[in-house]
C-alpha positions as CSV (number, residue, x, y, z in Angstrom):
1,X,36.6,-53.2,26.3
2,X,35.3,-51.1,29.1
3,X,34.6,-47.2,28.8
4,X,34.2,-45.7,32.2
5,X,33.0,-42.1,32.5
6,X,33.4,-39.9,36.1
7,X,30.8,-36.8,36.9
8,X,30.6,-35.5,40.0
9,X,33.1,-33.6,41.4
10,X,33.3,-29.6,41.6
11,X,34.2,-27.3,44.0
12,X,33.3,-27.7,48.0
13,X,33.8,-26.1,51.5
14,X,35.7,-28.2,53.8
15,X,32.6,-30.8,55.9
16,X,30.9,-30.8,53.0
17,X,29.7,-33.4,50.8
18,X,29.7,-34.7,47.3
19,X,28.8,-37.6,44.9
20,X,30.8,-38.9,42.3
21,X,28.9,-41.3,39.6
22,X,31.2,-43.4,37.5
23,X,29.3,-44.9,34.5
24,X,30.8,-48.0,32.5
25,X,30.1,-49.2,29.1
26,X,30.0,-52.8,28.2
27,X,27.5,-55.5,29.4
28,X,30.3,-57.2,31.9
29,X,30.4,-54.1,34.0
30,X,28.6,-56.7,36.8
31,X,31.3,-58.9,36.7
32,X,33.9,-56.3,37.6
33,X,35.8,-55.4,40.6
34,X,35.4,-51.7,40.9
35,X,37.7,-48.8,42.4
36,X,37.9,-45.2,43.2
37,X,41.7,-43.8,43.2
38,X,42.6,-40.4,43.4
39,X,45.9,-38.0,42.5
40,X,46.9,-34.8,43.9
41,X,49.4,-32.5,42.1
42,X,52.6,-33.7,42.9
43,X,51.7,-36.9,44.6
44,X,50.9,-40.6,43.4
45,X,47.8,-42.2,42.6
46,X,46.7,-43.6,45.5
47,X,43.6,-45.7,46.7
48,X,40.1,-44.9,47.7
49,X,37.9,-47.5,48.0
50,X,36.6,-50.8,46.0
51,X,33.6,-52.8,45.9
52,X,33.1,-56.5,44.9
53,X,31.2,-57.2,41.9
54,X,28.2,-58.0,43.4
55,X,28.7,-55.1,45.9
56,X,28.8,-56.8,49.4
57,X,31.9,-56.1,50.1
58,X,34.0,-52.4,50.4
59,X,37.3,-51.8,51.4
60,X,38.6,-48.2,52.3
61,X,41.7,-46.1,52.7
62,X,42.4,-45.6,56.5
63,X,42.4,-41.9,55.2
64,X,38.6,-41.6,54.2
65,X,36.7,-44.9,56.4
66,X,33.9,-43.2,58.4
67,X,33.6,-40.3,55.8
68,X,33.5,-42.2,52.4
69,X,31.1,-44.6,50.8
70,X,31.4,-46.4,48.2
71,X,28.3,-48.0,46.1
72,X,27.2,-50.0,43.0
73,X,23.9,-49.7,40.8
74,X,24.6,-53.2,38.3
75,X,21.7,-52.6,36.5
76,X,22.7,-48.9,35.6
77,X,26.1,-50.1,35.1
78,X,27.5,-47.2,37.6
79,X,29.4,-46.8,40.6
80,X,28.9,-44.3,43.2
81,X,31.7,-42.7,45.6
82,X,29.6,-40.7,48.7
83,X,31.9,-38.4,49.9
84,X,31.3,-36.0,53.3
85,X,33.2,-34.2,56.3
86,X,35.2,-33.6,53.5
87,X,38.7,-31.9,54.1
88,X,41.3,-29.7,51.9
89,X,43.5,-32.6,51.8
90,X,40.4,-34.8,49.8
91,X,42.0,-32.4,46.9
92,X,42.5,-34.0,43.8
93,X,41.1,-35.4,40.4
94,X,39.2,-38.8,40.9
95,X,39.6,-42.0,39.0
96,X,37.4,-44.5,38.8
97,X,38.6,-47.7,37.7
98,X,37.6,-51.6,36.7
99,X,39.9,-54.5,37.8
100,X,38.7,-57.9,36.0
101,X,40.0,-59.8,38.6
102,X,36.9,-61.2,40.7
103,X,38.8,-62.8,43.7
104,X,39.8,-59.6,45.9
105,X,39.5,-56.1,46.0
106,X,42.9,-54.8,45.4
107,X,44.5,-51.3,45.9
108,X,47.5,-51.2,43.6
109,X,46.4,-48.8,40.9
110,X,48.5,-51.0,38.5
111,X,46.1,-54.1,39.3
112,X,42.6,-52.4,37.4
113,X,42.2,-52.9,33.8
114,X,40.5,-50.1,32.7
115,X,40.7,-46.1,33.5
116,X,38.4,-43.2,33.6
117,X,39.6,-39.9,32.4
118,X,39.3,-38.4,36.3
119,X,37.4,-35.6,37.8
120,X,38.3,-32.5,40.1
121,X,37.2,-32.4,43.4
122,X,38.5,-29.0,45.0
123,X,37.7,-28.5,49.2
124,X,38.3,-25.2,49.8
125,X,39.5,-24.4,53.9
């Protein structure tokens, strides 16, 4: 069982920045496929970003490539989400989320195992 716990979000101007931190319980956090999702009111889940388990390889949503970045810290058991030139339409609550599947990094929300509870991120125009 994983426990994964967001912080990070808040309220911003649009091109500005934050950092969302996601950290994970459970000593096979390293072993983990890791993703950040996000859901705006009204629309789907949708994907971010994700990082291999040993964090050499990303993969990004068209929407936020050049402007996002996402990051792993194995021995804090955390993942990071960098997030500037941010825009109104970055508005929603952030997921992060753990896929036990080591092969690829996938970006079907209904592909990770285990859930975050989400956190606001609000870019104001």
């Amino acid at each position: 069982q994983v426990q994964l716990v967001e912080s990070g979000g808040g309220l911003v101007q649009a091109g500005g920045s934050l950092r969302l931190s996601c950290v994970a319980s459970g000593r096979t956090f390293s072993r983990y496929v890791m993703g950040w999702f996000r859901q705006a009111p009204g629309k789907e889940r949708e994907f971010v970003a994700a990082i291999s388990w040993r964090g050499g390889t990303t993969k990004y949503a068209d929407s936020v490539k050049g402007r996002f970045t996402i990051s792993r810290d194995n021995a804090k058991n955390t993942v990071y989400l960098q997030m500037d030139s941010l825009k109104p339409d970055d508005t929603a609550v952030y997921y992060c989320a753990a896929d036990t599947n080591q092969n690829s990094l996938r970006i079907a929300w209904n592909e990770y195992d285990y859930w975050g509870q989400g956190t606001q991120v609000t870019v104001s125009s």
